[in-house]
Legacy VTK file of the C-alpha trace (Angstrom):
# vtk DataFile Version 3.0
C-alpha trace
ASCII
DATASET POLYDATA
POINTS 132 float
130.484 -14.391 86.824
127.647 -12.726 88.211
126.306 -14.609 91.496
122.325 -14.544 90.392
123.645 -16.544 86.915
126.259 -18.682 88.915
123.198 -19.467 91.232
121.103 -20.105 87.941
123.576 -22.816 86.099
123.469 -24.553 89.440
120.255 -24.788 89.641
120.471 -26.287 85.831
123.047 -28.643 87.117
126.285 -26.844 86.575
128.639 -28.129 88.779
131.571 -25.111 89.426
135.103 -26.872 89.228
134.500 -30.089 87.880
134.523 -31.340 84.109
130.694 -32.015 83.403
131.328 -35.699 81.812
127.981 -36.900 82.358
125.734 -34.074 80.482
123.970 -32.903 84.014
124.258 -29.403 82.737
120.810 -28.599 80.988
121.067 -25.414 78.677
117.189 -25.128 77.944
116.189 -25.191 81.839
119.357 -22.670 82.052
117.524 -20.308 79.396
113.971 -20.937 81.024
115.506 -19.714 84.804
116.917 -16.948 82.789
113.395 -15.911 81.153
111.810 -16.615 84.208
114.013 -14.261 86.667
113.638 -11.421 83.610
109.757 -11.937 83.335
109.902 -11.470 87.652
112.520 -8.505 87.255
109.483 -6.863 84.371
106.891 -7.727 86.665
108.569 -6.711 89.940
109.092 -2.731 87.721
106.043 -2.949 86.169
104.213 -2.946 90.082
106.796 -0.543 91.541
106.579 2.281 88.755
102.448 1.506 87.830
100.844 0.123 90.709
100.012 -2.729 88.733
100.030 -6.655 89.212
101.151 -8.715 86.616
100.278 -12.415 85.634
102.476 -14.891 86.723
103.610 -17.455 84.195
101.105 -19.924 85.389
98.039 -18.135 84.420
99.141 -18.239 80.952
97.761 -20.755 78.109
101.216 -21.379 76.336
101.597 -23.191 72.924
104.305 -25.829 73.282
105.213 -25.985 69.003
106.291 -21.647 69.530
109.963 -20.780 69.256
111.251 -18.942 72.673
110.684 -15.211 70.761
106.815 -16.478 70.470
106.426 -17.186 73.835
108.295 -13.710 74.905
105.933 -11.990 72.230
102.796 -13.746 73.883
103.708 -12.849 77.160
103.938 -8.874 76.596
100.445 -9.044 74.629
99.179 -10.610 77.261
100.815 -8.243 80.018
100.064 -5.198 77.692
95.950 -6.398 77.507
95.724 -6.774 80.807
97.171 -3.198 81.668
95.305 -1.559 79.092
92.051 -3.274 80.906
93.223 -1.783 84.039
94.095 1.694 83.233
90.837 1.950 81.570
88.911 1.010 84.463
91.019 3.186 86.446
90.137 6.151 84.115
86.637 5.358 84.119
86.644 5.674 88.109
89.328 8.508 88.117
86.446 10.453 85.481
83.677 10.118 87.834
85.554 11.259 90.815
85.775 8.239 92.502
88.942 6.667 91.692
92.324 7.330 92.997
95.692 9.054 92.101
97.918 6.480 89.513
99.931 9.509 88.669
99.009 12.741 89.663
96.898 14.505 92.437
95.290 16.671 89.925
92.607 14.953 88.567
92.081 16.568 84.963
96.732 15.907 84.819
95.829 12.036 86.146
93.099 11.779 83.690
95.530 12.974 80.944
98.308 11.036 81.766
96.561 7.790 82.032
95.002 8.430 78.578
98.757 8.592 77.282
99.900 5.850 78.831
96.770 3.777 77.152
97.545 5.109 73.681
101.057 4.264 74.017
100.312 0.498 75.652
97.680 0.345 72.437
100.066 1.383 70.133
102.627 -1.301 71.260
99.602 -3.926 70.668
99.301 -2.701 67.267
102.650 -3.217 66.666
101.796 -7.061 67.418
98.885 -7.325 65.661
96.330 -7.047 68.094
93.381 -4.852 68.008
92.033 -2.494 70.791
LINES 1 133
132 0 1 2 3 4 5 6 7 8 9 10 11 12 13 14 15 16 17 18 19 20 21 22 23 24 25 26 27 28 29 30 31 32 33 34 35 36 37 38 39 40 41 42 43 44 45 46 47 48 49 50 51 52 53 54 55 56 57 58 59 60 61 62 63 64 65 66 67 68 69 70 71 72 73 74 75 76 77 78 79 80 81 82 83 84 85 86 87 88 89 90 91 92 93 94 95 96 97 98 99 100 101 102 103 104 105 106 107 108 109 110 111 112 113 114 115 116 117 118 119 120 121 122 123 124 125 126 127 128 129 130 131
């Protein structure tokens, strides 16, 4: 078993070579750890390859009746709004000469390339439903 999931089901009260009698292993706080170490793995790749911060799961407004999907599917709207927000502001500043290089030194290739990556973050939002 892989260490970072052997680490995880101890942490949700597995207990490695004994017959778990009692019920201390809990499977939903096992699936949350998991969520939560795959949101930090997105968010740790999101910053490396975009310069970008992302939210951290405490700055979101979740609804506890959602199935697990819903809250995934919340999360990358949000995530997705945010960046969208940013790269715009980022193009705004990069237009006007005052911003700096997100992917490229030349400034009309930046400009173009952030432009793509909005369209394709807006059409992604789209595909959920949400407006831009």
């Amino acid at each position: 078993m892989n260490e970072r999931i052997r680490t995880l089901a101890e942490q949700a009260g597995l207990q490695y070579g004994s017959y778990d009698r009692y019920g201390l292993f809990d499977e939903e706080k096992f699936a949350q750890l998991i969520v939560r170490e795959c949101c930090n793995i997105v968010r740790n790749e999101v910053k490396k390859y975009f310069g970008v911060e992302l939210m951290n799961e405490t700055e979101y407004t979740l609804d506890e009746t959602w199935e697990q999907d819903e809250y995934v599917d919340f999360i990358i709207v949000c995530e997705l709004k945010k960046l969208v927000d940013d790269l715009n502001q980022s193009l705004k500043r990069r237009e006007s000469g005052h911003g700096i290089t997100i992917f490229d030194h030349d400034v009309d290739k930046d400009v173009a390339m952030i432009r793509d990556r909005i369209r394709s973050f807006e059409q992604v939002l789209d595909y959920y439903g949400e407006n831009t």
